[in-house]
Backbone as CSV, one residue per row, in Angstrom:
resi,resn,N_x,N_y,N_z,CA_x,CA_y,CA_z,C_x,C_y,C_z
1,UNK,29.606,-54.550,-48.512,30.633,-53.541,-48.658,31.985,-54.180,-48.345
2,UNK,33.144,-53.991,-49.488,34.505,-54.198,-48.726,35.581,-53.419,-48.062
3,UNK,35.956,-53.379,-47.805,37.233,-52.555,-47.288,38.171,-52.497,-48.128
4,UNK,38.645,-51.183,-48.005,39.836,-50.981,-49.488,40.703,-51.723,-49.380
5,UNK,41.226,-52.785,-48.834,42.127,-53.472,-48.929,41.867,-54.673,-49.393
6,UNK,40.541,-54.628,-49.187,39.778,-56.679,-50.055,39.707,-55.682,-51.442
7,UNK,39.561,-54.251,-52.149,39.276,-54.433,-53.010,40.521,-54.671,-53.821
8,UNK,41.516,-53.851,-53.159,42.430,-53.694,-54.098,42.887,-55.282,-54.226
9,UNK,42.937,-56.141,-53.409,43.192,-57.638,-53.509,42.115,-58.297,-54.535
10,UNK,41.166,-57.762,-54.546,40.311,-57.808,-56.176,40.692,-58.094,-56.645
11,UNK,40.922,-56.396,-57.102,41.696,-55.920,-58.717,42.901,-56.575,-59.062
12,UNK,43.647,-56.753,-57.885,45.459,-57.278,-58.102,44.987,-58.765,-58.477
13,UNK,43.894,-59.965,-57.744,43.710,-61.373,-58.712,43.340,-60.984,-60.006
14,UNK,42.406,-59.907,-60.054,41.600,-60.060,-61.719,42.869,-59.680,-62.603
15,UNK,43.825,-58.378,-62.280,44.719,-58.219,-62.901,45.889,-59.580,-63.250
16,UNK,46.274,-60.633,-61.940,46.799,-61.979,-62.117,46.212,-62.329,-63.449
17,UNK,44.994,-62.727,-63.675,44.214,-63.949,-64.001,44.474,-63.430,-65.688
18,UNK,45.079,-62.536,-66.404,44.868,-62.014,-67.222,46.321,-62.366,-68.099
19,UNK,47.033,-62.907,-67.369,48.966,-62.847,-67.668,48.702,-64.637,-67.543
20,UNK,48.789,-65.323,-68.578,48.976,-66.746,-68.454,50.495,-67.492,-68.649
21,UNK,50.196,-68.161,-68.309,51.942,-68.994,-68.263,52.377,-68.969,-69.930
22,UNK,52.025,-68.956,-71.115,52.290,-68.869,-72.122,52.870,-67.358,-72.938
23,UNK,52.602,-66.324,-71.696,53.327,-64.806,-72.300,54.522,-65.441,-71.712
24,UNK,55.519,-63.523,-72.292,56.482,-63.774,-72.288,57.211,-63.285,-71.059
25,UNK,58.210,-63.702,-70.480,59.173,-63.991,-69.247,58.819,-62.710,-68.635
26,UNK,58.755,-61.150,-69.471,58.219,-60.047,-68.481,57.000,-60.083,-67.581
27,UNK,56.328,-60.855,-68.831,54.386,-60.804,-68.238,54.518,-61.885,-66.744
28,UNK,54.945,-62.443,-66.951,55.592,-63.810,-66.325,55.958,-63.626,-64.914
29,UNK,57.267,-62.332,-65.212,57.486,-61.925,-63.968,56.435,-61.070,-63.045
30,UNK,55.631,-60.066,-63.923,54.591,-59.294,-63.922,53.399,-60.038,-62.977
31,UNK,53.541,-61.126,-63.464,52.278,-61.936,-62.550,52.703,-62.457,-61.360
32,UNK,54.068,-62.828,-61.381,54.816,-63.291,-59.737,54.907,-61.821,-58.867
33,UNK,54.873,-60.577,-59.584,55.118,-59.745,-58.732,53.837,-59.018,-57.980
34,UNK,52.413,-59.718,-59.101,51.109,-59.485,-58.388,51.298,-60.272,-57.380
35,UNK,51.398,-61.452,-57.222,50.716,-62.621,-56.618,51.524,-62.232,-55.056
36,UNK,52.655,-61.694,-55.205,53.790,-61.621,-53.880,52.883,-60.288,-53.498
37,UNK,52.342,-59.676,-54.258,51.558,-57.955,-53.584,50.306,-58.471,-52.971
38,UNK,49.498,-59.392,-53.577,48.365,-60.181,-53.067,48.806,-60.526,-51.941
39,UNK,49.982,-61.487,-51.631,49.786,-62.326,-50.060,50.116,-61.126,-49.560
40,UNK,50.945,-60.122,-49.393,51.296,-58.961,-48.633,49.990,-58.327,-48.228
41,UNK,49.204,-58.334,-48.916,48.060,-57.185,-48.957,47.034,-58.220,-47.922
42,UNK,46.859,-59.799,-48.163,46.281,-60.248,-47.449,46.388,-60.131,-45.773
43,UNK,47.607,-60.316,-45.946,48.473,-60.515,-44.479,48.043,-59.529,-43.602
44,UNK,48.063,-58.389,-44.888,47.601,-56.862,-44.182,46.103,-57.168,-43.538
45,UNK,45.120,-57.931,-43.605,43.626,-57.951,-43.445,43.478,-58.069,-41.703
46,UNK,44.287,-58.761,-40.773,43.722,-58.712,-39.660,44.126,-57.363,-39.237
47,UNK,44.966,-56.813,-39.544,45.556,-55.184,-38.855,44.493,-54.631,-39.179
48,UNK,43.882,-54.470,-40.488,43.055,-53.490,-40.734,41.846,-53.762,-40.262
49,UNK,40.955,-55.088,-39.860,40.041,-55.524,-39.116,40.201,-54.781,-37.925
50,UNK,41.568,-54.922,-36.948,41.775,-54.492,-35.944,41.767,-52.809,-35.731
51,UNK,41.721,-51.969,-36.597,41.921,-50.986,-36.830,40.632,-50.183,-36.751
52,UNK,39.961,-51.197,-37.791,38.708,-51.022,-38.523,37.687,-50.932,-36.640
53,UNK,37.500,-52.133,-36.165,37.268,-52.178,-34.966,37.737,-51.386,-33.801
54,UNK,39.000,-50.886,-33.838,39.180,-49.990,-32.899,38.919,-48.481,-33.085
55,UNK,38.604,-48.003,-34.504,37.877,-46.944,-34.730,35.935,-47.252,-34.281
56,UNK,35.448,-48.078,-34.492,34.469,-48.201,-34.026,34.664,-48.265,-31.961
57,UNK,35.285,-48.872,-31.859,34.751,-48.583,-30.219,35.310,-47.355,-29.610
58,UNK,36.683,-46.533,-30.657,36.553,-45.058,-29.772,35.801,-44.189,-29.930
59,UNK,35.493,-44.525,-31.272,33.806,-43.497,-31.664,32.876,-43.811,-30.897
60,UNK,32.461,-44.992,-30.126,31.625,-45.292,-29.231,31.768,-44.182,-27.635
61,UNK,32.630,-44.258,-27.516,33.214,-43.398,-26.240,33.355,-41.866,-26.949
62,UNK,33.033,-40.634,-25.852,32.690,-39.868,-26.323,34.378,-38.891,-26.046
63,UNK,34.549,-38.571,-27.171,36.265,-37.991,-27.489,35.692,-36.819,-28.632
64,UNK,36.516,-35.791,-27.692,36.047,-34.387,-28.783,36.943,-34.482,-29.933
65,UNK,37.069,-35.574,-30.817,37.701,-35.329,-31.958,36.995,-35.492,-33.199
66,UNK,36.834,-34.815,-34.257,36.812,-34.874,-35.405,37.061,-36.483,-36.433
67,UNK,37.077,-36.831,-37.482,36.925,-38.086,-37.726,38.516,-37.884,-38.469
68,UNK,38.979,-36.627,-38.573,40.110,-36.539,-39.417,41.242,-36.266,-38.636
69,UNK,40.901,-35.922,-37.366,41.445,-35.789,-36.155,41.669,-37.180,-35.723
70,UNK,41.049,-37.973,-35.459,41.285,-39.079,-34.880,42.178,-40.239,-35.997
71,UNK,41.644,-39.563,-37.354,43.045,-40.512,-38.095,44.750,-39.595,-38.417
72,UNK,44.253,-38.578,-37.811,45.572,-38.285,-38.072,46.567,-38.200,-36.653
73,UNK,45.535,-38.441,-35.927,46.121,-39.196,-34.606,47.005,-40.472,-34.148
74,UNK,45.368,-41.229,-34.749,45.981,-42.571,-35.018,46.866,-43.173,-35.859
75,UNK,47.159,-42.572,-36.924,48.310,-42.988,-37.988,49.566,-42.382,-38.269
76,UNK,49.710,-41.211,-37.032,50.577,-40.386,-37.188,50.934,-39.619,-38.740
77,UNK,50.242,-39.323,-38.980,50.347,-38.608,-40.500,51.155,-37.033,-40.463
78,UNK,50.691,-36.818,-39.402,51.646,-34.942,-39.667,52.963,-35.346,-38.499
């Protein structure tokens, strides 16, 4: 299983691999602007490990929250 963030780093190489140096200057740019979303998205991988892991050990400990509760806790969403 991956984590939505290895997949979308997938899709964004397979989408790269498809734009070759021989299109034209848009496609061109199109593929420099994957490749700069790729390292961003990578960079993103230890936060979300860390994340990923710290939802597992507060679920370990017993907290009367909900699973939608605890992300809208943790991510400040409202």
């Amino acid at each position: 299983m991956k984590t939505a963030m290895q997949e979308l780093i997938e899709q964004l190489k397979k989408e790269a691999q498809f734009i070759s140096d021989n299109d034209h200057i848009e496609d061109r740019m199109w593929r420099n602007g994957l490749r700069e979303a790729i390292e961003r998205a990578e960079s993103m991988l230890d936060k979300e490990k860390e994340i990923i892991e710290t939802a597992f050990l507060e679920g370990r400990i017993l907290r009367p929250l909900t699973s939608e509760q605890w992300y809208n806790e943790t991510f400040n969403t409202k």
